[in-house]
KOLBA-852616 format. One record per residue (C-alpha): x, y, z. Coordinates in steps of 0.1 Angstrom, whole numbers, padded with zeros to 4 digits, always signed. Last residue first. Layout:
BEGIN
XYZ/...
//
This chain:
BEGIN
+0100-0050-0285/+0068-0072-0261/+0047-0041-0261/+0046-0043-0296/+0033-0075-0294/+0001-0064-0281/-0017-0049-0315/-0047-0037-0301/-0031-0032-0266/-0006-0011-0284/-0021+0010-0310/-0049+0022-0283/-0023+0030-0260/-0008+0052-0290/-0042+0063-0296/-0049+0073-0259/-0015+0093-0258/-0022+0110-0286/-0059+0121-0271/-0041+0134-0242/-0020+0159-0259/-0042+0168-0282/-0072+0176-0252/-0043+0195-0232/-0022+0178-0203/-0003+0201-0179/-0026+0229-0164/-0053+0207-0181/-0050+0176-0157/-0064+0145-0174/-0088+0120-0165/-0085+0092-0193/-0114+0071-0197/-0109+0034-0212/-0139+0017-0232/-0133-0018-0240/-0149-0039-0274/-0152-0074-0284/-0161-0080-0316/-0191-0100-0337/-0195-0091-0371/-0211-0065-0396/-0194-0068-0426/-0177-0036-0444/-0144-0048-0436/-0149-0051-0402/-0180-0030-0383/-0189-0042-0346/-0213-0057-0327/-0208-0060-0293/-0189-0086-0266/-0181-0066-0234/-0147-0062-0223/-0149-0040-0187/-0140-0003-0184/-0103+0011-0176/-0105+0045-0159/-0067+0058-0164/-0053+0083-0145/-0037+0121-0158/-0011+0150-0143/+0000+0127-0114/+0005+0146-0078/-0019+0135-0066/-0043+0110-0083/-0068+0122-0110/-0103+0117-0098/-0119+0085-0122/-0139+0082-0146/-0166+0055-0156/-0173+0030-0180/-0184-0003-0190/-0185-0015-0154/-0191-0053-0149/-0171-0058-0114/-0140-0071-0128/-0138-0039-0158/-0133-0015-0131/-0098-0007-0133/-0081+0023-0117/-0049+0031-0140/-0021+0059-0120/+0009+0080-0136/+0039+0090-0119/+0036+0070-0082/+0063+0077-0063/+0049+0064-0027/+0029+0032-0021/+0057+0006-0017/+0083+0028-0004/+0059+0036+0023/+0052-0007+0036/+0022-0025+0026/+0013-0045+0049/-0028-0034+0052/-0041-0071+0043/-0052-0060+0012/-0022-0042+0006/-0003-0067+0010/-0022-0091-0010/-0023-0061-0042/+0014-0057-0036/+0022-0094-0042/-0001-0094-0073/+0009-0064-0089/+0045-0076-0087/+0037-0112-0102/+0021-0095-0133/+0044-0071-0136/+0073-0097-0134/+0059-0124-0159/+0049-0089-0183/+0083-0081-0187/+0104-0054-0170/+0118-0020-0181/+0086+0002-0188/+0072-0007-0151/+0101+0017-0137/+0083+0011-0101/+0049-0007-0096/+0032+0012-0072/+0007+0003-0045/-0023+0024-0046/-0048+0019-0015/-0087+0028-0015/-0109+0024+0012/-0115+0007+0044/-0123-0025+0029/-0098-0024+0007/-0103-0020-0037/-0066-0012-0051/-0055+0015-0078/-0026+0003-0094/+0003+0032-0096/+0025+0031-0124/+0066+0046-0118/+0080+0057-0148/+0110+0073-0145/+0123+0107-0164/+0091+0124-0143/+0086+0161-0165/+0081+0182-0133/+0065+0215-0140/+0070+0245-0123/+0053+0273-0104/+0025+0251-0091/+0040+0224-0092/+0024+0202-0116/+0035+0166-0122/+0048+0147-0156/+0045+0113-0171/+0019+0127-0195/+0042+0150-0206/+0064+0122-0214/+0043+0107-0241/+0060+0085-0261/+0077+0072-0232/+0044+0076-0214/+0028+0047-0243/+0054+0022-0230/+0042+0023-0192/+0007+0022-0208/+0013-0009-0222/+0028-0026-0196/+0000-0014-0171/-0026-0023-0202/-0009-0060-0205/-0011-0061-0167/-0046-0056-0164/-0055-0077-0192/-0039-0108-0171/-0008-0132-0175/-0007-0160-0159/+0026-0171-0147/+0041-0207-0158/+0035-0191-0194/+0033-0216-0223/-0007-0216-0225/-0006-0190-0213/+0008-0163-0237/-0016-0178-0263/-0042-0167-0245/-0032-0134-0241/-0023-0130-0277/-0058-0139-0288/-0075-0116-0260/-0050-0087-0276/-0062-0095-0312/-0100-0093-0304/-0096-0065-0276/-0107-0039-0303/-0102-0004-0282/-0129+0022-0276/-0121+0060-0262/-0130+0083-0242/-0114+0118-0232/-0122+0133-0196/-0113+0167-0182/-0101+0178-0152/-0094+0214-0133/-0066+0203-0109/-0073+0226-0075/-0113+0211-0068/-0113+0174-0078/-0072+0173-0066/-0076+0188-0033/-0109+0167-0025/-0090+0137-0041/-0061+0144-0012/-0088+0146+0023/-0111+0121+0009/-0084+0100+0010/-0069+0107+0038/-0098+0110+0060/-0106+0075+0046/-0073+0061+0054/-0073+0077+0093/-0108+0058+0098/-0138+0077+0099/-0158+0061+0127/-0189+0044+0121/-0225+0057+0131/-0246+0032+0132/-0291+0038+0123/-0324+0033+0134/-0360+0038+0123/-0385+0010+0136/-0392-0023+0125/-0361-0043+0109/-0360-0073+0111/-0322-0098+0104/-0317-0120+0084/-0313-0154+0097/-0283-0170+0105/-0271-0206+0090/-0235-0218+0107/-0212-0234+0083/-0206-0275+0090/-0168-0277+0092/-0156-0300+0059/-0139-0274+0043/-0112-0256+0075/-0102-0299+0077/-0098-0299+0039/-0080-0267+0038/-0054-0275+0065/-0054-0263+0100/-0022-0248+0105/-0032-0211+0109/-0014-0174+0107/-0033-0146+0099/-0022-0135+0137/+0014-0141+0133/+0019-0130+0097/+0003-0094+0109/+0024-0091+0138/+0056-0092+0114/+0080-0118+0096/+0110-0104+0081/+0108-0116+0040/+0131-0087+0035/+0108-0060+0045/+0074-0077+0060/+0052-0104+0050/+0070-0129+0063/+0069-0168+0055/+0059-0184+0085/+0069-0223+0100/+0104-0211+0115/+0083-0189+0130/+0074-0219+0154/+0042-0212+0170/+0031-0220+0207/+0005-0191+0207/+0019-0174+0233/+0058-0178+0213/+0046-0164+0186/+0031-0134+0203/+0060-0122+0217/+0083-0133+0184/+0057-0111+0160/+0059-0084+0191/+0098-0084+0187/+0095-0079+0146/+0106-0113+0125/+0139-0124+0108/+0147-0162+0115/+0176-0179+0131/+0176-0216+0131/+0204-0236+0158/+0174-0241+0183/+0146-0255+0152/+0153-0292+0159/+0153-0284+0199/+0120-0271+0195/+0121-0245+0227/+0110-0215+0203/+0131-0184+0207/+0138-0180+0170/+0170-0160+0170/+0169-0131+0148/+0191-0123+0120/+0183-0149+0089/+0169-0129+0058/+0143-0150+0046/+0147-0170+0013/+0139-0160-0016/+0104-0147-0035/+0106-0115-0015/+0142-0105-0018/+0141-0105-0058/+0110-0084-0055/+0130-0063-0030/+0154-0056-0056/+0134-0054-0085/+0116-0022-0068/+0150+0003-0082/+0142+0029-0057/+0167+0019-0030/+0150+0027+0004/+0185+0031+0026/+0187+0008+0052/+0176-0003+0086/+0181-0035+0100/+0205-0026+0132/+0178+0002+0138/+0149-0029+0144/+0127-0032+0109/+0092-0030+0108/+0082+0003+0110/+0109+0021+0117/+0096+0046+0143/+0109+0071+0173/+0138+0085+0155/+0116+0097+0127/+0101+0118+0152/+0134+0137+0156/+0141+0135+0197/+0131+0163+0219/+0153+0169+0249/+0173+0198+0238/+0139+0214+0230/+0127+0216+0264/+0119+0253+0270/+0089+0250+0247/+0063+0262+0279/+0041+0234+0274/+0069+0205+0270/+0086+0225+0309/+0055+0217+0324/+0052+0183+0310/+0086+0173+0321/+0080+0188+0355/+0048+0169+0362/+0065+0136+0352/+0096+0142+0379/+0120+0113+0376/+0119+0086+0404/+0114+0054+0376/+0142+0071+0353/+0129+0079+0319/+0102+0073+0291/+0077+0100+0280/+0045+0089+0257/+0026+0103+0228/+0040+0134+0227/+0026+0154+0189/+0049+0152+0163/+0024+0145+0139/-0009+0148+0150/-0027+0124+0175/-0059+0106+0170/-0076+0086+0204/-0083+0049+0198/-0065+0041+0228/-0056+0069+0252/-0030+0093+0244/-0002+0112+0273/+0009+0077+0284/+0034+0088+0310/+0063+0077+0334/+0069+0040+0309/+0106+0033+0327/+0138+0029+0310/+0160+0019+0280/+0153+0040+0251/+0151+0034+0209/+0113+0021+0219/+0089+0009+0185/+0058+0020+0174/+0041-0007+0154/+0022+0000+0124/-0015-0003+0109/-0020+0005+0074/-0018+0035+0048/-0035+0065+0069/-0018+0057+0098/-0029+0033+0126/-0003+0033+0152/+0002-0001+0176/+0022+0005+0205/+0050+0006+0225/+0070-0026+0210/+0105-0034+0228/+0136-0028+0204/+0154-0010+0235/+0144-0019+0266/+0108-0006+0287/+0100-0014+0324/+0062-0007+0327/+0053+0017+0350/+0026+0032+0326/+0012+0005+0302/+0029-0012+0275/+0011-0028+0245/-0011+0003+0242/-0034-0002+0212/-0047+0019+0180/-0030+0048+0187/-0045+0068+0157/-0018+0093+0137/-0016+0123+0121/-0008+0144+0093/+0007+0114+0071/+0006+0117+0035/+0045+0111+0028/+0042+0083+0054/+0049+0075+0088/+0057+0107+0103/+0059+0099+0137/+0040+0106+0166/+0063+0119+0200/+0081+0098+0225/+0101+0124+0252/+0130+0106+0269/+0137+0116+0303/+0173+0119+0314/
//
């Protein structure tokens, strides 16, 4: 019985899907666990992975070609089965029976033996990712040292290993549960920084320009995303923007003195996350979504952290920030800012976001605002510290001052409402150890 393949929903944003390569090709001999493809969604770049024992009959997408959720991607059967047929009968809708759930057709980066239940609580797979890797796949190198070592890693990551002459005994994964992936494979590289340092770099020259030309460059599934949700939020959330200025004098202070003893360093960004994670206690309106007959006042705080990649914007979220310590946020943001930067972030680490901060302040912007992100009700627009003159005690001395913009949703937030909320953040990062209670 033919097996029809169809595109998965990958993410909670997902409408299609870009077969970025074909790692089988048609007549291929397929098993279960085997790699299909590559998908490029709109978060990162995923492998599609074969439940079926069989025979590649039909690639119905060529690479770099988009295809919408639920859409046939490939059909997998018996080498003598009729293709033709099968298609016939997918264009007349008399094939149901046959049609697998398109979540049966993807788990990106786990084999079904590994899959579990997404618990929300994100201290649990910050726990797993600092320890040691889950061991339940064989390595296949032929080291005899490393033939009683199992490590967890994706079959392509194992395929590619083992071209490359690579133990994956030698990787730490990037992937659920420390399981190594394509990704660790390919960034992979045992030449040590002082050999990488002392290669003469290459001088180009600029390149001339003499006559009119221009590159067109293909909108990539994140972009279309992007521009896709912020378009619905600009034009269905009607925004507006309070400003405010916050002393940084006292908080710089308290950072500095936090590390000098810290074995983590703590930055501004995460003293804001932590303190705005205790300002929406105060505030729980703010910590609420609109839907559009209801509205959903979020018990949870879950902080979304805005993230510069090259093809866009990503928002890994830091989930229940109001219960852990700075150390934790600090180290959290970090490890999801790398993945994401390197496109390995995973759904459970983007989604569930209640409230969002987009900082600035690194590249030398006072101030700016920022589009609210779905389905939040305000985000933050953090500016950079700039040294200014201030007013103390009637003497005019030196201060340092940051501006923050809140973008707030009036069908949920009005000006009051969001104006508390800034002076209770204001309160806080002013006065830092409160956070710390």
């Amino acid at each position: 019985m033919a097996e029809i393949i169809r595109m998965p929903k990958m993410s909670d944003t997902m409408e299609e899907g870009v077969i970025a390569t074909w790692l089988k090709k048609v007549g291929d001999d397929v098993k279960s666990g085997d790699i299909l493809a590559e998908v490029e969604t709109d978060k990162a770049t995923m492998e599609l992975e074969s439940y079926d024992d069989g025979t590649l009959l039909h690639i119905g997408v060529k690479d770099g070609d988009s295809v919408p959720v639920d859409g046939v991607i490939a059909i997998i059967g018996e080498k003598d089965e009729n293709v033709k047929s099968i298609l016939e009968e997918l264009e007349n809708n008399s094939s149901e029976e046959d049609d697998p759930k398109p979540e049966e057709n993807f788990q990106p980066d786990d084999t079904p033996e590994e899959t579990e239940i997404h618990k929300e609580n994100i201290e649990t797979s910050f726990d797993e990712g600092d320890g040691e890797e889950d061991k339940t796949i064989e390595d296949s190198s032929n080291d005899s040292d490393l033939s009683d070592s199992r490590v967890k890693a994706s079959p392509l990551a194992k395929k590619l290993a083992d071209e490359k002459g690579i133990s994956l005994s030698n990787i730490k994964g990037s992937g659920d549960g420390g399981r190594i992936i394509k990704q660790d494979i390919e960034n992979y590289s045992d030449i040590k920084p002082s050999e990488s340092e002392s290669k003469t770099k290459e001088i180009t020259l600029p390149t001339i320009y003499s006559e009119e030309s221009y590159e067109e460059i293909p909108v990539s599934q994140m972009r279309k995303t992007i521009s896709k949700r912020l378009a619905e939020s600009k034009f269905s959330a009607p925004h507006f923007y309070l400003t405010m200025e916050i002393n940084m004098d006292n908080c710089m202070e308290g950072r500095k003195k936090i590390n000098e003893t810290s074995e983590i360093k703590i930055s501004f960004n995460d003293i804001i996350l932590k303190a705005c994670a205790v300002a929406l206690r105060k505030h729980p309106m703010v910590n609420a979504s609109f839907l559009t007959d209801k509205i959903r006042v979020n018990n949870h705080v879950h902080i979304g952290v805005a993230v510069a990649v090259d093809e866009g914007l990503l928002v890994p979220v830091i989930k229940f920030a109001d219960n852990k310590s700075l150390s934790h946020i600090s180290t959290e943001v970090k490890m999801l800012a790398n993945k994401a930067k390197n496109k390995q972030l995973q759904p459970s680490e983007w989604e569930g976001n209640t409230f969002t901060i987009s900082n600035l302040g690194m590249f030398g912007i006072d101030e700016f605002t920022a589009i609210i992100n779905p389905n939040d009700s305000c985000i933050l627009a953090v500016g950079g510290i700039k040294n200014t003159p201030i007013i103390k005690n009637g003497d005019i001395v030196p201060g340092n001052i940051m501006k923050v913009t809140l973008s707030c949703d009036h069908r949920i937030v009005d000006g009051a409402l969001g104006a508390s909320f800034l002076q209770t953040l204001k309160e806080l990062i002013e006065d830092p150890i409160k956070i710390l209670v």
